[in-house]
C-alpha positions in Angstrom: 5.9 -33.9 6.9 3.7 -35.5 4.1 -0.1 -35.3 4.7 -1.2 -38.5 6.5 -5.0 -40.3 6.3 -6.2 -42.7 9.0 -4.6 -45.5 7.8 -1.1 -44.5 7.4 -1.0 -43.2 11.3 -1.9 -47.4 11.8 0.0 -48.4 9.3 3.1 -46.1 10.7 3.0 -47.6 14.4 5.6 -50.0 14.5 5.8 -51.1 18.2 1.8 -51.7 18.5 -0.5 -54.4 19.2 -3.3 -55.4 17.4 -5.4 -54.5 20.4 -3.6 -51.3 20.5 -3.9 -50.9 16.9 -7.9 -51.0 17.4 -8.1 -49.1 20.1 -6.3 -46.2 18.7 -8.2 -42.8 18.3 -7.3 -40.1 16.2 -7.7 -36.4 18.1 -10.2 -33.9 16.3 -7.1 -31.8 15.7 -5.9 -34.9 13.4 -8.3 -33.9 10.4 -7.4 -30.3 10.3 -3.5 -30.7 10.7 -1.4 -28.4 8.3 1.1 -31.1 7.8 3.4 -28.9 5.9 4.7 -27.3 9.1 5.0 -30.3 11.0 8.2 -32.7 11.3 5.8 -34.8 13.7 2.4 -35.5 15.1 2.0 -36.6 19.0 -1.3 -36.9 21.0 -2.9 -38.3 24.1 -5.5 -40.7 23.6 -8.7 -39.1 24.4 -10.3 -42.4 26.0 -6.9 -44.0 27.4 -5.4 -41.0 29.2 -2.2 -43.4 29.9 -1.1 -43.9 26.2 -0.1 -41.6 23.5 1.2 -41.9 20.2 3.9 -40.3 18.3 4.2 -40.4 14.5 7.1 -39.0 12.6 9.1 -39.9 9.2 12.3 -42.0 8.8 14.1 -42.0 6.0 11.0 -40.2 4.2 8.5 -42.7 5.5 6.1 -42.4 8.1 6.9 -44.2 11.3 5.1 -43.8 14.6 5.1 -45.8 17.9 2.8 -46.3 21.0 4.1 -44.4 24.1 3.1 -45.1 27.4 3.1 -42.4 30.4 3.8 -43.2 33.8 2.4 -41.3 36.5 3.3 -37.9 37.1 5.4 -37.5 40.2 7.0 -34.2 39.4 6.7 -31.5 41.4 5.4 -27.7 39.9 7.8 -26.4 42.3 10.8 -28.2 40.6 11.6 -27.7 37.0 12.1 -30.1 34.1 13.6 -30.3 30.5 11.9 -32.4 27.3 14.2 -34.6 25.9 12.9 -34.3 22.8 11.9 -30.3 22.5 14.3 -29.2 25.0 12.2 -27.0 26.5 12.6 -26.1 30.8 8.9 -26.7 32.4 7.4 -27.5 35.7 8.2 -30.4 36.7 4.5 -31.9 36.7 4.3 -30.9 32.8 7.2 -33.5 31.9 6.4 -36.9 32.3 8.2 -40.1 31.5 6.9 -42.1 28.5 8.1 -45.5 27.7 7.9 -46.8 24.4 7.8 -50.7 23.8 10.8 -51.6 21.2 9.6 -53.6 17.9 10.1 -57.1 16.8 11.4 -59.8 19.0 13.0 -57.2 21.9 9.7 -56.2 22.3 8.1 -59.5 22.8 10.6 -59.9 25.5 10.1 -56.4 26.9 12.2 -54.7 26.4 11.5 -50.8 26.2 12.9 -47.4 25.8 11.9 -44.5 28.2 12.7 -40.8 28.0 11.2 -37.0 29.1 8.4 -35.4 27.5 6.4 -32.8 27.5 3.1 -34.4 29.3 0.5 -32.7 26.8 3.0 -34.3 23.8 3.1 -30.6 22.0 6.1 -30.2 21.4 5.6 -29.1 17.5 3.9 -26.2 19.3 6.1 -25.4 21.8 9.5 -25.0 20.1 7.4 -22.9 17.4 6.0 -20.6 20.2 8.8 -17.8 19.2 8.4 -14.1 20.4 6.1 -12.1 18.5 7.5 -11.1 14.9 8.1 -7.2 14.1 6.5 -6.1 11.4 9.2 -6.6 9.1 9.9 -10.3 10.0 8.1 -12.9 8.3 10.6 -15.7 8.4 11.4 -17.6 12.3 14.6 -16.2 13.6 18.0 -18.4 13.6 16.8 -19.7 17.3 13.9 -20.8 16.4 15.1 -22.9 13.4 17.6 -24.4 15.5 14.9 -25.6 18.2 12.8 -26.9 15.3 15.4 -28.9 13.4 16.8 -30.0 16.8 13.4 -31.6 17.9 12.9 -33.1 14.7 16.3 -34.6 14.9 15.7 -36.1 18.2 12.3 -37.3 17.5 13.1 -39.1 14.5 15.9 -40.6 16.4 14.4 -41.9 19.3 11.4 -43.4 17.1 13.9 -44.5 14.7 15.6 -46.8 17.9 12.2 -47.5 19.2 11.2 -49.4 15.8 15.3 -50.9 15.3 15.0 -54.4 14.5 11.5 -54.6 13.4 
């Protein structure tokens, strides 16, 4: 993913408000970000616990929408798959997000929900491989496939999120 500044994450979100738009606040982690080994970049905002954001590139641009979580109402007894990094968790660590769609579908309100990891890592997570022998410097097969297959996805459902805007 290319390098992003402050003003490309705003200019990027294509389903937000302008009261959204202002409101929005970048984690600490934002500034330090190695972007090279990223395919996206998702957080929590740190003062609205309820919303998070989810930037990512389409068709080499950056393109980003505003998610919103409903409450949690899984159980940590019951277990629950990301849609987007497909990875099995307790069920209270998967939460629904909805994301309003851009343009005039939007403005009616219409919206697009789907499963994801509550804490929004999942760059981290599919990129949490076993620990490399000595000899191995390069991500097995496995884990390429869980990275390219959560890139896919993510730029997919943003991708439909933003259609028509």
């Amino acid at each position: 993913m290319q390098a992003l500044i402050e003003s490309d994450v705003r200019a990027a979100i294509g389903n937000a408000t302008d009261a959204e738009l202002e409101q929005l606040s970048l984690p600490v982690r934002f500034f330090v970000t190695e972007w090279a080994h990223l395919d996206a970049f998702a957080w929590r905002d740190p003062r609205i616990p309820s919303r998070g954001y989810l930037v990512t590139e389409v068709d080499g641009d950056p393109a980003g929408v505003v998610l919103r979580a409903a409450e949690r109402t899984g159980s940590h007894h019951r277990a629950a798959i990301c849609s987007l990094c497909h990875t099995q968790q307790p069920g209270d660590q998967v939460v629904l997000f909805s994301a309003r769609r851009a343009g005039a579908a939007g403005e009616r309100g219409d919206s697009v929900g789907t499963y994801i990891c509550a804490d929004l890592a999942c760059q981290d997570t599919v990129r949490l491989g076993r620990p490399a022998a000595p000899s191995e410097v390069q991500p097995s097969a496995h884990e390429l496939e869980r990275i390219e297959g959560l890139a896919r996805r993510t730029r997919a459902f943003v991708a439909d999120v933003l259609q028509g805007a």
